[in-house]
N, C-alpha and C positions, 0 to 999 in steps of 0.2 A: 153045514149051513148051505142050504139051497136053494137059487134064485125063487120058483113058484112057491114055496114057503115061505120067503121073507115078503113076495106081493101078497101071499093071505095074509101076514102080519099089520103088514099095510093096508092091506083091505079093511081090517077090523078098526085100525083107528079111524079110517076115511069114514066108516059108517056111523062111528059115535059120532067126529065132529058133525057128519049132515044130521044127526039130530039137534045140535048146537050152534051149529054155526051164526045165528042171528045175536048169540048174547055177545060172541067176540066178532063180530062183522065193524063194528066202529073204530075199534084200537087195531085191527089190523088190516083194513080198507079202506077208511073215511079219514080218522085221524092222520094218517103220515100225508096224502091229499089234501087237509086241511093244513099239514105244517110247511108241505110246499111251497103253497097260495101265501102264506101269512109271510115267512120267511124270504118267498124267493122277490113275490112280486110285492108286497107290504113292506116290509124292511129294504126288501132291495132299492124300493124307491129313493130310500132316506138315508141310504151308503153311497160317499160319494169316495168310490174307489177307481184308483190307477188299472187300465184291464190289464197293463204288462203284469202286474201282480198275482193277475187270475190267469194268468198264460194266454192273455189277449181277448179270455173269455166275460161277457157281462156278470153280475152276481147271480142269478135265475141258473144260467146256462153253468154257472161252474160245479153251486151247490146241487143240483139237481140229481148229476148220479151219484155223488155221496151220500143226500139223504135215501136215496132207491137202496143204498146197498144197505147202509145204517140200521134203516128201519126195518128191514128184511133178518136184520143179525139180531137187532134187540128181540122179535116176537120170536126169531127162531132162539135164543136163549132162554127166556123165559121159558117154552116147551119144552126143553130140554133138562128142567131142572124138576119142579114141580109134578108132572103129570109122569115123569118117573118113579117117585117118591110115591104118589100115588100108586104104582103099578106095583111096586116092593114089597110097600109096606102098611099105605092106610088103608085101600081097597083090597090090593094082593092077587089084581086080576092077572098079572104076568105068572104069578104061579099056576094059575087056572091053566093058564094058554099054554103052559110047557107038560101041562100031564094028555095031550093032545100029540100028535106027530111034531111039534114045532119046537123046535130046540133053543135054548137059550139064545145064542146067536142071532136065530133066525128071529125072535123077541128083540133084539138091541136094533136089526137092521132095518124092523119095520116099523119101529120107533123113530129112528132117524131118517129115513127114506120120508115120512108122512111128515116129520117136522118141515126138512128140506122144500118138498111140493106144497106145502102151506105159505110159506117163506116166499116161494119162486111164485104163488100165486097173488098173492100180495104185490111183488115186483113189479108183477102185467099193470093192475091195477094204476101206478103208479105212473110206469114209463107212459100209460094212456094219456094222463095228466098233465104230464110233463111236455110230451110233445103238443098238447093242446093248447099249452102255454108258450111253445116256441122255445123250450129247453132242449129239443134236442135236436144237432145240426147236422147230421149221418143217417142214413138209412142203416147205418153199421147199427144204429142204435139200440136195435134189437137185441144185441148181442149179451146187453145190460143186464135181462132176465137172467141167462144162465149164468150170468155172473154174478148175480146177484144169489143164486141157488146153491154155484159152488164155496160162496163163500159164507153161507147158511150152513153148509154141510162143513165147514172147515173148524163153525164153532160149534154144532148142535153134537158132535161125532164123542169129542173130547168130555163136553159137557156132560153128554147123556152116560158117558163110561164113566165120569167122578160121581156124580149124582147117582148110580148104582154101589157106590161104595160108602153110603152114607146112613146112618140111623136116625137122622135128622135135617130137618130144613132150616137151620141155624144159621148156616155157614152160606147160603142159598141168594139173600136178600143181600149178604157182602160184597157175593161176586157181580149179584146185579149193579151196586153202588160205588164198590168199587175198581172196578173193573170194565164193565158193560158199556157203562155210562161213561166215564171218562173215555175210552174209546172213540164212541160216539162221537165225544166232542174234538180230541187234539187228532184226530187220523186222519186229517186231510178232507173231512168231511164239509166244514164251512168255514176254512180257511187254509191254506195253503201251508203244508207243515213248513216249510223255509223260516216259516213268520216264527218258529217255535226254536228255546235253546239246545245247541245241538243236543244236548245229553236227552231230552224228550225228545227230540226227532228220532234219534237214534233206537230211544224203546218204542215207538209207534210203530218204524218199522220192523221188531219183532213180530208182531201180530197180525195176524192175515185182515181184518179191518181194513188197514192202510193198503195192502195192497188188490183188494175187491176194488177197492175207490177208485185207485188207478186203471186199472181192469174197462169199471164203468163208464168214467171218465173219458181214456181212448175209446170206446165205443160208442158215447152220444156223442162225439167229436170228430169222430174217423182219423184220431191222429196216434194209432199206432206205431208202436218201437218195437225194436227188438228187445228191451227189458222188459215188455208184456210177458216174454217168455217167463222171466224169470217170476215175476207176479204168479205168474199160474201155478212155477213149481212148488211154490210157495203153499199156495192152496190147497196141494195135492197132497202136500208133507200132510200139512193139519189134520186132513179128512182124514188120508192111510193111517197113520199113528192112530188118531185119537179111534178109529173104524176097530183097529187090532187092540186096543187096551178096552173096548166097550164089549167085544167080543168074549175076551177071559174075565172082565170084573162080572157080567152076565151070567154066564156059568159059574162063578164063584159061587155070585148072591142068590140063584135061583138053584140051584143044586143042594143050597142048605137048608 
């Protein structure tokens, strides 16, 4: 597996989506900016919350990098599942691409790398938004995007290595509902996991979800800790692991 290899693999997705890009430009541009507006400054208006419960933060300003990272995990899920399934086995274009110099590997890396930069582009999109609304209080804020990216890559990696080990899209719509979604909602994303029983706190913090949030969080805030470190190692797990199990189920499914 070789970096300029895995960028032509990448390459090749980048070229379909630009033939595509206008039919998913709403669910992954407009919409999570429409749910900002409605949620942060619509609803926000009509919660009347304690800010010591938001960690001194207004509601706009708390939910803000949670939804950034959120909506960043759910479209990079979604490609992670589907448009693989498609590469396997409906279309079988990944088989194509490996009778080429480009080896399985380098097939899984440029699948996830192009999910990732789909993901982190949406992010920009977002924090645009956001800081237009006065959600965000740092210049650190910036920092959102790649946080938002690595924590795309933390689910897209694992995701896209299962979804190679599958004959079917059955199981595909469970992870989204049950899993994805619930995420979405108890991880710290619009409300503060404290509010939640420990034993659900406890499994949100399993999942790297909860800790992009935080991530995102200190950085439209600028009130980083030293347990950002740990959030990050976190991240890092996710990506390496699920990177090294997409890499062999890859060569498994495209070798046969």
């Amino acid at each position: 597996m070789a970096l300029p290899a895995i960028l032509r693999a990448t390459e090749r997705e980048a070229r379909v989506w630009s033939k595509l890009w206008i039919s998913s430009s709403f669910s992954t541009l407009i919409a999570p900016v429409l749910l900002l507006i409605a949620m942060g400054v619509g609803l926000g208006s009509l919660v009347e919350t304690d800010p010591a419960e938001l960690h001194g933060l207004d509601y706009i300003e708390f939910i803000a990098p949670g939804l950034l990272v959120a909506t960043a995990v759910q479209a990079a899920a979604g490609s992670s599942l589907w448009p693989v399934m498609a590469g396997q086995k409906w279309l079988g274009f990944y088989h194509a691409m490996v009778t080429s110099p480009l080896r399985p590997g380098d097939v899984f890396g440029g699948q996830v790398i192009w999910t990732t930069l789909r993901s982190t582009m949406s992010a920009v999109v977002f924090l645009v938004a956001a800081t237009l609304l006065g959600a965000v209080l740092s210049a650190w804020g910036v920092l959102a995007v790649p946080v938002a990216g690595l924590t795309s890559l933390a689910f897209a990696a694992p995701l896209t290595a299962f979804a190679a080990t599958q004959d079917s899209d059955a199981k595909f719509d469970v992870i989204i509902r049950m899993a994805i979604v619930p995420l979405y909602l108890f991880s710290g994303t619009l409300f503060p996991i404290e509010q939640l029983p420990l034993g659900l706190r406890a499994l949100a913090m399993l999942f790297p979800l909860w800790h992009g949030v935080e991530l995102a969080r200190a950085a439209t805030t600028g009130a980083f800790s030293i347990g950002d470190l740990g959030h990050l190692a976190v991240l890092g797990v996710y990506a390496a692991v699920g990177w090294r199990w997409g890499v062999r189920t890859f060569a498994r499914r495209l070798a046969s």
